[in-house]
FIDREN-258840 format. One record per residue (C-alpha): z, x, y; residue in three letters. Coordinates in steps of 0.05 Angstrom, whole numbers, plus 5000, padded with zeros to 4 digits. Example, Ala and Ser with C-alpha at 12.3 -4.5 7.8 and 13.67 -1.06 7.14 Angstrom:
% FIDREN-258840
515652464910ala;514352734979ser;
This chain:
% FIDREN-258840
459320553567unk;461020043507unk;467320273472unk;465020503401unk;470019993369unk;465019433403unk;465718713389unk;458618783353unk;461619303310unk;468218863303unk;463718313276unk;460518613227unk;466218933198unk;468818193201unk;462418013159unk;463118633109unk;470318343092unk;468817723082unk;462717853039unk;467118283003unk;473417812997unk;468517222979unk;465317652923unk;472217812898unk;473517022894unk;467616922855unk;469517442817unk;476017042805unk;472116462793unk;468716792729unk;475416992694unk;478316332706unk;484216482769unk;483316042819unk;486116132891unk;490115582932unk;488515613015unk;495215953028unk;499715693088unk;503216253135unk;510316373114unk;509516383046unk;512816712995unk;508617002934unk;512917282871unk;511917702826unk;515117922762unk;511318162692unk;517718242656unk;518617812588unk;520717152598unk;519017172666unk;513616582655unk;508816932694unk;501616782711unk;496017052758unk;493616362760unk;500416002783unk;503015872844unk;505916502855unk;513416212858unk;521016362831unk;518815882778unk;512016202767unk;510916912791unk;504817252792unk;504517802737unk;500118412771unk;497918562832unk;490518272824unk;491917642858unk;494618092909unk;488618452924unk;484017832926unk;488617392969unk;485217653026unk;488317813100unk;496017553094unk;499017153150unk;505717123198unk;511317053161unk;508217213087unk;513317643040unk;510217872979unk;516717942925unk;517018422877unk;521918332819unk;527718802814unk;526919202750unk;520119132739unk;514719682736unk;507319652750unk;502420172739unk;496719872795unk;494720052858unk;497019472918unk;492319322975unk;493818913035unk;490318703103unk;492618153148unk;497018173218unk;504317883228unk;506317783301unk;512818093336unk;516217503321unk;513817393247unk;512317943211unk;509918043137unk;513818373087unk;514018693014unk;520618732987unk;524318602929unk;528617962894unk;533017922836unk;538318442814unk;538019132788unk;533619672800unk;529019622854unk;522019452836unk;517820042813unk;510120232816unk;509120922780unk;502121102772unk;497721532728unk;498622192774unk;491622152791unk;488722482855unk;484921812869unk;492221432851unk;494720982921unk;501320632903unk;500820092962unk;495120173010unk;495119763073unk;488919713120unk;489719543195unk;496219183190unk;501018983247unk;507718853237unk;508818943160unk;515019123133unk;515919493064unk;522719483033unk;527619632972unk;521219972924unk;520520632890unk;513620952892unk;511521442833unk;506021982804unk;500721692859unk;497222272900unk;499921792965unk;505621322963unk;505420773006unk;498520833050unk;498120563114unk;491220713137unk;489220523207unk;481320573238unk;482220133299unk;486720213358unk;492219853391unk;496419593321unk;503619523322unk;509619483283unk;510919863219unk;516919853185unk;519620183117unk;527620123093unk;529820363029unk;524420763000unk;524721162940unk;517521632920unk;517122162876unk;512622642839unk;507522462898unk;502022952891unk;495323192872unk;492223272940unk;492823822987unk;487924033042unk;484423423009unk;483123832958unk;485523612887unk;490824172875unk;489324532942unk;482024832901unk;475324542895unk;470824122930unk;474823672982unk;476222952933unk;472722402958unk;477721842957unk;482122272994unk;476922483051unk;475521613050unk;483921513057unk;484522153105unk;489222413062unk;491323143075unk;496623223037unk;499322762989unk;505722413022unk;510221932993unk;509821543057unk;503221673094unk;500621413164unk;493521613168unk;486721373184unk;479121503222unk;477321533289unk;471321743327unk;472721753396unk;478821433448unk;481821593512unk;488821813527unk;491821243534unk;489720903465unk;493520943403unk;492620633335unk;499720413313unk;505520363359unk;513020153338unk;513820593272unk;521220593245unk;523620893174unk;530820843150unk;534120993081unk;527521413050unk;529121842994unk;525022342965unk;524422872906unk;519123282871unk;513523082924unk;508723532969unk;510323153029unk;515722583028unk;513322293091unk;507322523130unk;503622263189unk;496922543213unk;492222143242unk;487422863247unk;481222963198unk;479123543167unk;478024113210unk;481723773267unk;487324113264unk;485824653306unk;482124233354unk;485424123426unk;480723573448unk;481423083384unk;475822413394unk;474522643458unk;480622433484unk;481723063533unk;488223243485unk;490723433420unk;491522673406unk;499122613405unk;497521863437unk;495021703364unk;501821473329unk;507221203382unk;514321033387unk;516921313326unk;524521333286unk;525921633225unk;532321533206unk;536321753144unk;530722143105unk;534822453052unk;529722893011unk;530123532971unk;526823932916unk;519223782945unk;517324282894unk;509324162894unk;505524722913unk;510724682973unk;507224633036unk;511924223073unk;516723593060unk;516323253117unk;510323333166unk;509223043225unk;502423073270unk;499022663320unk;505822243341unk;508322133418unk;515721933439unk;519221923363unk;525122133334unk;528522493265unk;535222323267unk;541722243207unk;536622633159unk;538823123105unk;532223613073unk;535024053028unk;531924592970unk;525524453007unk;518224862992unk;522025152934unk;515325542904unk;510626132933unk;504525852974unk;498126193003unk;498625883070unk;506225853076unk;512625533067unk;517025153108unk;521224443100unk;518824153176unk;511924273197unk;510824093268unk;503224023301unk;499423573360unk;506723213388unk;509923063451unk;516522843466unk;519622893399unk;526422963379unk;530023213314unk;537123133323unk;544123003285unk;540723263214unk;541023773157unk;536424343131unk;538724753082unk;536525293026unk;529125413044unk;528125932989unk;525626612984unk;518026592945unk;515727212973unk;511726643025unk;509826653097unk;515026263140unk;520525983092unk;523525653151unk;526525013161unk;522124753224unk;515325043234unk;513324853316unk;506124993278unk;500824793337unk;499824373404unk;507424163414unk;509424093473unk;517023783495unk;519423723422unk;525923823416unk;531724103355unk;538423923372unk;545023903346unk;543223953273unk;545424463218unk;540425033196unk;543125403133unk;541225873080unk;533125943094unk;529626563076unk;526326533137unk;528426323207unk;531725603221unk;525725473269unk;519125843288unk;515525803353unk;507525933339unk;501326073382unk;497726423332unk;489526673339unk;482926253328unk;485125653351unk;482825553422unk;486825173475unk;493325213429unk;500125203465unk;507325193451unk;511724913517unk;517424643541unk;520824563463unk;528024623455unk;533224883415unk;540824653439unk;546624603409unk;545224733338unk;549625053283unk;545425633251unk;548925963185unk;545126573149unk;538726403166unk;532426933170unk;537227403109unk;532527523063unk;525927673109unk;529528003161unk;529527533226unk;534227203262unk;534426333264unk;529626263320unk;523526673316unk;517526763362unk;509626943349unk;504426943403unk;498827253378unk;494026683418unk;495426993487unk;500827433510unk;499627353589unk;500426533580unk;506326493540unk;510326043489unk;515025613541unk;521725273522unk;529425333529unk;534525643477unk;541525383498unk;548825263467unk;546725443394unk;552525643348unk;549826243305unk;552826543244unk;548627193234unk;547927893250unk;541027703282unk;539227103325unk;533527103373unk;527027463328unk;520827713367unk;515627833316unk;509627843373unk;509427633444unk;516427533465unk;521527093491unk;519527203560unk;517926503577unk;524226123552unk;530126033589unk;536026273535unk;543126083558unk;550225973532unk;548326173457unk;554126423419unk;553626943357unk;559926953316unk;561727493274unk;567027183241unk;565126883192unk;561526243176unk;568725933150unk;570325823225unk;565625323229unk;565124573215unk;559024183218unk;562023393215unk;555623103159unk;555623703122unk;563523753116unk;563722913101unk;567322723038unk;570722113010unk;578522633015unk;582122483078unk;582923143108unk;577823503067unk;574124063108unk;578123963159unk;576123203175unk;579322513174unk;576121833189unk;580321403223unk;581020823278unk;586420663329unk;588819873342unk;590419993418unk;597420363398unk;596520843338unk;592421133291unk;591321013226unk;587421333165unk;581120913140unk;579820623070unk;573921013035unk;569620602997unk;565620982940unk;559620592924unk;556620432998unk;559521163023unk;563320933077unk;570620963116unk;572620163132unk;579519923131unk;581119613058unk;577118993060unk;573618983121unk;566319163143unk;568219473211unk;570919973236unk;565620403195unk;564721183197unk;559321413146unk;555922133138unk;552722043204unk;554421383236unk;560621053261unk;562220323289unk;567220103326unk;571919543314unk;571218893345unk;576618963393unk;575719353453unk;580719643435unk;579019763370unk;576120593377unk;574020843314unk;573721613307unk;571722183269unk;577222713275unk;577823493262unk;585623773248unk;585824603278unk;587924983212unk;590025493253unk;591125693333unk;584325973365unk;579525833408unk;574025313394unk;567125053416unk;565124463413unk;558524023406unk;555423373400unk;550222853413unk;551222193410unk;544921643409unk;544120863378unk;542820893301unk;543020133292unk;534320073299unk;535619523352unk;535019593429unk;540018993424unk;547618903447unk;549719223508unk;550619963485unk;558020293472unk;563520703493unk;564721463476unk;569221923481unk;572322593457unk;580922693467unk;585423213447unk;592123063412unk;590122393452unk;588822613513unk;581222523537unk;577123263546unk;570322873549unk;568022643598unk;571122873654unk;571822153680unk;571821503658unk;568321393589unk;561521603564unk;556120973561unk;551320993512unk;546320453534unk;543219923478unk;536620233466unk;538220983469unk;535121193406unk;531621713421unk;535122163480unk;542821973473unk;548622473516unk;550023163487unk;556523503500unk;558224153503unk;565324403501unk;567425183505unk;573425573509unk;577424903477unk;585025233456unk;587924893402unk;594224973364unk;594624953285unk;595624273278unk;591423993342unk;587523413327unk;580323273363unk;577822613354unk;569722363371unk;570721713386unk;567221053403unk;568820313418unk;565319583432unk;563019523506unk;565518903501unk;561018683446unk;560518893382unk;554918723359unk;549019353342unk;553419943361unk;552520353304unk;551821053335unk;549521733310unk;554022363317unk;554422903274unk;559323313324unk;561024103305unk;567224493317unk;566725283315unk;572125823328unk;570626313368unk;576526683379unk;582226613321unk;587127183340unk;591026923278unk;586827063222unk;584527773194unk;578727433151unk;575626813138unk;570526683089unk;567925973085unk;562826143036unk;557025643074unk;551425463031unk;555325582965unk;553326352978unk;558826872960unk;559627143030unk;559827893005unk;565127902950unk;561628012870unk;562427452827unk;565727722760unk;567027252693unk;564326712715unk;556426402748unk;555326072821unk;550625632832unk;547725312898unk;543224782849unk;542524142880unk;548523702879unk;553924292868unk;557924252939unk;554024742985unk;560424863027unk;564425202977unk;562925762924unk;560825452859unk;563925732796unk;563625622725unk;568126122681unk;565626202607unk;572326582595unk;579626752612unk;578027202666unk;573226862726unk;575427252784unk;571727492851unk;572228132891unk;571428312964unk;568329002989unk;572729672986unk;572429643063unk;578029183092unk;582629533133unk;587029043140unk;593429183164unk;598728963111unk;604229003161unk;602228483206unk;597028043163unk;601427763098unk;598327023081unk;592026943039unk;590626243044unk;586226092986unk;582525212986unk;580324992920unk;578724532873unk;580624622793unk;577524302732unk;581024592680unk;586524592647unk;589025222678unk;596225252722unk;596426022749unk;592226422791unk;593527162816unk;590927552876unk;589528312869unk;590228852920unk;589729532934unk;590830062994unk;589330663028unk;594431022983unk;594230602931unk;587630602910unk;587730382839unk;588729662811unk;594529402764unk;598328902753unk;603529152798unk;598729002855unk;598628212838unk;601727612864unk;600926962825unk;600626262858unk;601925702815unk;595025172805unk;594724442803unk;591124362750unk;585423842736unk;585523822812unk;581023692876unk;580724192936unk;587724392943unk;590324892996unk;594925442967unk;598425973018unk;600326532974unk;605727123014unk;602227783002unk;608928123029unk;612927812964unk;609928432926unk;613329132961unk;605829472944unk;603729063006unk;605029613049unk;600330043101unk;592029933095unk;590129393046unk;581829583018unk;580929082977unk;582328422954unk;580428072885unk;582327282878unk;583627022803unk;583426232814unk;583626022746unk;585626402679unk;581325942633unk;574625742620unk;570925112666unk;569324962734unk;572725122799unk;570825112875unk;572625602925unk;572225292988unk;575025923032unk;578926493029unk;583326713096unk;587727263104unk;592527113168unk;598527333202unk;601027583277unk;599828233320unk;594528793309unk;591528453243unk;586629073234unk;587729823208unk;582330233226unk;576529703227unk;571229773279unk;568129143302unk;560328993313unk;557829773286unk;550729533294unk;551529213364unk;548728583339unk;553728143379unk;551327893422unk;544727773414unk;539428033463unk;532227763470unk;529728433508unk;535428753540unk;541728613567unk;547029113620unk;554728933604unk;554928443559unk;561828063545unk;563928223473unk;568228773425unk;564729393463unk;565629463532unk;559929663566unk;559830123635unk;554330143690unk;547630203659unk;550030113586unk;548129523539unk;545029203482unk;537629183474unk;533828893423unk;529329423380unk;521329283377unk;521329053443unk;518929253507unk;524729633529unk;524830023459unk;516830033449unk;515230103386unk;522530443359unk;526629993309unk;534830093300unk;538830463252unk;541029783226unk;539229113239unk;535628913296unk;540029103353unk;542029883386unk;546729963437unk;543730343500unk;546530803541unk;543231073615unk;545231663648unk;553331803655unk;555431093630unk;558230893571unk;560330473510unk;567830303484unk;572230023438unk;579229943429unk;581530023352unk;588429933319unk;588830553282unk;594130813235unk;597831493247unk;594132113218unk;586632413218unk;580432003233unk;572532223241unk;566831763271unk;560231773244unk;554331483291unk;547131443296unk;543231693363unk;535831633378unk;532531803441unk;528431273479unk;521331573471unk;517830993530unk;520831123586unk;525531623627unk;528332303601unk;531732613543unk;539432423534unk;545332703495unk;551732423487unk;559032593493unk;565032233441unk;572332183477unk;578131753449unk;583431553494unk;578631913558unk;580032563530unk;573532873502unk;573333093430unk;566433473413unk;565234123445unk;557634033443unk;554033453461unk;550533003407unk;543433043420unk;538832703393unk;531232973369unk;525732873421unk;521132413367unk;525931783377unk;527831793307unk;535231713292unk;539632203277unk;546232123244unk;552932513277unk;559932633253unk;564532783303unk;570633293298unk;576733063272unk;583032753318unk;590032503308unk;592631823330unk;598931503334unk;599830823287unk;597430323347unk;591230273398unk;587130763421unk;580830743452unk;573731073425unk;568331183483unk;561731403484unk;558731743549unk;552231953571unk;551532613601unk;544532743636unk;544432333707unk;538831903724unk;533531483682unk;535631743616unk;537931293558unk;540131433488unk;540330863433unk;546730843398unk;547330503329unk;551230423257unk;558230633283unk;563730713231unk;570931153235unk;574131413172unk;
């Protein structure tokens, strides 16, 4: 059978053109333009700014620019080599549309020429608006422009297979919008130009097109790379979806025996820094019908900002295979009282798409969502991934952890993948809303529950301050160190004068010089222990050179790889080498480096690695709060406003004081032990004026606040982040259980960043604080005998997650997590207590779907304390228990809860405090 793209078909497209190109030249004829017979590598101008001497009747040249696009549009199909100019600080309100083929070797371009601003075309915000609309093009490349108020940006619309070579660099579009669902504000009849373009949803950069039918091998453009695209106030900055209405849901798209991830190939999108997508807030970046592509060195922040019926989230996900999103950003997906709100929605028909080592902070809803949902037959969710990511307070709001199932398609044929080496900051992490994690393999994930100041994600923590957050940028001339030059306007680390050695946000390059290893490097603050992850892949958008060398070291001393030095071949773009580090011990003052060098050429070895560092253990330190996201982190915000509005520095907590007395407070529940914890260790930045600020305290028998409970630390003023280390023990009040802390930075009125708050010191840090009361840590998918953490669990006693099939339908006291205990085993804790009278309070269901009843017996130090067991009622609701007072020692001693019925009988024990 004839393919339906036929030659006969191809003709008389052929024919329809040129009737249509050679009534557009008679057209020209009328009004008086003429049009030369154009040679291939030609350059065409154009410039409608005064005293530009244009003309849509000249030649086109420096001398002579055209003045709109109309000799544009009737040019006809452009040729190898062609490069349409566009002036730099000119605007045009007119819609651009191209045709033609360049060849690998000679491609066509629109760009820009002159200085200033790059060109602009801002349109009339009409849903029939295009800004440039290219038809069937191979090898075009689109460059230095800004794209406005069109309902799609830059169009490239494709209805015949096997094109190639697509390239856009340095893209700006906003207020793209008007179309969603191709409806014109997402209501209404379906708008025809839009259902003629195939445009969804409006995108400021949009691959689209028609098909009818192909095979499975076909595809319509191949060899698509972005780099440097910006966007703001769009529906979708970029968006590729080959799939017409209805198709969405279809698992055999133009008969091609698959969801038609063939359709766009070979994809990189590289640097996409967009935020505030704030129309009707679908998505910001979608991505559908694409095979073998990557995300990489992107930053998508404040994303689907506003309620919508069919749900929010910044990354929506549908017909792919073999994707990557890797070394990238998503932050603040906000609360709208939406479906979703997460970051990364694996929507429909993925399958091997992959989220790795990238930050997920501050969304409403969970970093990433794994779907199968009902009515849409065939769909499946397999082999995905989600490694080595850093997840801060994610799912808060709505109640779910970072990663969150839902299989409501089929529960027997479940959602497949693998959840490994993720660094979580959260009380939750794995979320089963329906169907269960039962078909992912979920290893090595870490939950910390100290505090999301012990982490440091490399991009997020970049800055132009040596040493800020931790970091410094430096490169080593084959004997020492030294610190690199930053250079404000292109963003960068070089030494003073030189292009190379260059560390940026999310790139580095080596030196020339074998030698020559350029690195990114993290300083310990304080002794602990750390993880540590990375991935490190080409960024340069060239399988050219011959690849680089990597490598991480330790006070100089190599700790990856084992052996020899990590290769990184030319043209790995896509997959690059991860590395995972635990159990690191470091030293305050240890320095990590992530380096790379020349493999003996220098040439194209920009690389991509956003490495993370996160402390796990930090004996040293009573507290930590980073305050991630800009977020206060559980202390109230008194004389003064926070803000986490774009551009304020989501790493630290944003103040502005409208008085004399900005201060902050933390809870009434510290228990810190003044004795052995004596530093407060306060980083921060001052705009003011101001010179002294004061920290606040009070205790356990001291429960008032004064003045005489205040130590003052002298401010720099008019200062950036500074580091101030303030002796609590100066003050003779320090004494016994410190409660509460309040932090003064600044005693005027203006601006000032808190960038963390740590309270330190040696020995048994902690009076009378009980760790993990809601079992939370670690997180359990289903269930889960002896787990490693602050309670040690004996013989058939563990964590288990509630709503799930070992706790049927029963939910926890708290959170999402109960400990369980089965017949005569038990649950423990050693606490640092001070000397006198303590109680325990504790929450105790009975598991209702399975076994026999349980009660429970309380001992501290293995001598029992209640005289009659704690039972729980037979219903499986929770009950809340006190138990009888005891008397400690100042020091450790050991709480333990045992069951006391042999056999299949468990108890759920939850929300564990002492007094």
């Amino acid at each position: 059978m004839q393919d339906p793209f036929n030659e006969d078909e191809d003709v008389m497209k052929r024919r329809m053109i040129a009737a249509l190109a050679a009534g557009a030249l008679a057209a020209l004829a009328l009004t008086g333009i003429s049009q030369p017979a154009w040679a291939t590598n030609t350059t065409f101008y154009v410039n409608n700014q005064t005293g530009s001497n244009c003309s849509d009747t000249g030649p086109a040249s420096l001398a002579q620019p055209w003045c709109t696009f109309t000799p544009i549009n009737s040019h006809g199909a452009f040729e190898p080599g062609d490069q349409i100019l566009l002036a730099k600080g000119a605007t045009w309100n007119q819609q651009m549309n191209l045709s033609g083929s360049g060849t690998s070797t000679s491609g066509i371009s629109v760009s820009a020429y002159g200085s200033g601003a790059n060109p602009k075309i801002s349109r009339n915000g009409s849903v029939d608006d295009r800004g440039i609309k290219l038809v069937d093009g191979d090898y075009w490349s689109f460059s230095h422009l800004e794209v406005a108020n069109a309902a799609s940006g830059i169009l490239a619309f494709y209805d015949t297979k096997g094109h190639n070579g697509l390239s856009f660099t340095d893209i700006y579009v906003h207020d793209i919008k008007g179309l969603i669902y191709f409806q014109q504000d997402g209501a209404g009849a379906q708008v025809p130009s839009a259902i003629a373009d195939n445009v969804r949803n409006s995108s400021g950069i949009q691959i689209t097109g028609k098909h009818t039918t192909f095979s499975s091998t076909d595809y319509f453009i191949k060899g698509v790379r972005m780099d440097d695209i910006s966007g703001d106030h769009n529906l979708n900055t970029v968006g590729i979806d080959m799939l017409g209405p209805g198709e969405q849901v279809t698992s055999n798209v133009g008969s091609s025996g698959g969801a038609g991830a063939n359709m766009v190939q070979n994809v990189v999108i590289n640097h996409l820094a967009s935020h505030d997508d704030n129309w009707q807030c679908d998505e910001a970046l979608r991505l559908f019908t694409v095979k073998h592509a990557v995300v990489m060195n992107s930053a998508l922040n404040n994303e689907a900002p506003c309620w919508n019926v069919g749900g929010t989230t910044a990354v929506i996900l549908g017909h792919l295979e073999d994707v990557s999103i890797v070394n990238s950003m998503f932050t603040n997906v906000a609360h709208t009282g939406s479906n979703d709100e997460d970051a990364i929605d694996f929507e429909i028909f993925n399958n091997n798409v992959r989220a790795q080592n990238s930050l997920f902070e501050n969304t409403a809803g969970s970093a990433m969502s794994f779907l199968r949902l009902g009515n849409r037959p065939g769909d499946y969710s397999t082999n995905n991934e989600s490694s080595s990511n850093v997840m801060i307070n994610n799912g808060i709001p709505q109640g779910f952890g970072p990663i969150l199932v839902l299989n409501l398609a089929d529960v027997a044929s479940p959602i497949t993948g693998t959840i490994k080496d993720n660094i979580n900051v959260n009380t939750n992490f794995l979320f089963d809303q329906s169907g269960g994690f039962g078909g992912f393999s979920t290893t090595n994930n870490q939950t910390l529950s100290n505090g999301s100041g012990n982490v440091y994600f490399s991009a997020a923590d970049f800055s132009g301050t040596q040493g800020l957050n931790g970091w410094s940028y430096q490169s080593f001339d084959g004997v020492n160190y030294s610190n690199l030059v930053y250079n404000a306007a292109s963003e960068k680390w070089t030494p003073s004068g030189q292009g190379t050695p260059e560390i940026t946000q999310f790139d580095q390059h080596p030196g020339t010089s074998a030698a020559n290893w350029v690195a990114r490097a993290w300083t310990a603050p304080s002794t602990g222990t750390v993880s540590l992850r990375g991935r490190i892949l080409k960024s340069d958008n060239a399988a050219l050179g011959n690849g680089i060398l990597a490598r991480i070291t330790k006070n100089g001393s190599q700790i990856w790889p084992a052996s020899g030095t990590q290769t990184i071949a030319a043209g790995d773009e896509y997959t690059g080498v991860g590395s995972v580090l635990d159990n690191v011990a470091v030293n305050a003052g240890d320095v990590i480096r992530f380096e790379t060098s020349a493999n003996g050429d220098s040439s194209y070895d920009k690389a991509s690695w956003t490495p993370s560092v996160a402390y796990t253990s930090r004996p040293s330190q009573a507290y930590n709060w980073g305050f991630n996201g800009g977020h206060e982190a559980g202390w109230n915000v008194y004389g003064a406003t926070s803000s986490t509005a774009p551009g304020t520095d989501l790493s630290a907590l944003n103040l502005t004081s409208t008085g004399t007395d900005p201060r902050i407070e933390s809870s009434n529940q510290l228990h810190i032990d003044a004795a052995s914890a004596s530093t407060v260790t306060i980083r921060m930045s001052n705009a003011t004026s101001s010179t002294t600020g004061r920290i606040y305290f009070t205790t356990a028998s001291s429960t008032g606040t004064s003045e005489s409970k205040a130590v003052p630390f002298t401010v720099v003023p008019n200062s950036g982040y500074t580091t101030y280390t303030v002796n609590m023990a100066s003050n003779p009040l320090w004494t016994g259980e410190v409660m509460w802390l309040r932090v003064d930075p600044i005693d005027t009125a203006g601006a000032t960043n808190i960038d963390s708050v740590v309270v330190s010191g040696s020995g048994a840090l902690y009076a009378n604080r009980l760790l993990d009361s809601g079992f939370e840590d670690p997180s359990a998918n289903f269930y889960t005998y002896q787990p490693a953490g602050v309670w040690q669990f004996l013989g058939n006693a563990g964590v288990q997650r509630s709503h799930s099939a070992f706790s049927g339908t029963q939910g926890a006291a708290e959170g999402q997590q109960t400990a369980f205990i089965q017949g005569t085993d038990s649950a423990k804790q050693t606490l640092n207590l001070s000397a006198g009278a303590h109680t325990v309070t504790f929450s105790v269901a009975q598991r209702t779907n399975n076994g026999g009843a349980q009660a429970l017996d309380f001992y501290v130090d293995g001598t029992k304390i209640n005289t009659s067991v704690f039972t729980p009622p037979s219903g499986g609701a929770f009950q809340s228990f006190t138990s009888p007072s005891f008397t400690t020692t100042a020091g450790a001693h050991t709480i333990q809860f045992t069951g006391t019925n042999v056999g299949d009988n468990t108890a759920f024990l939850d929300k564990v405090t002492i007094q």
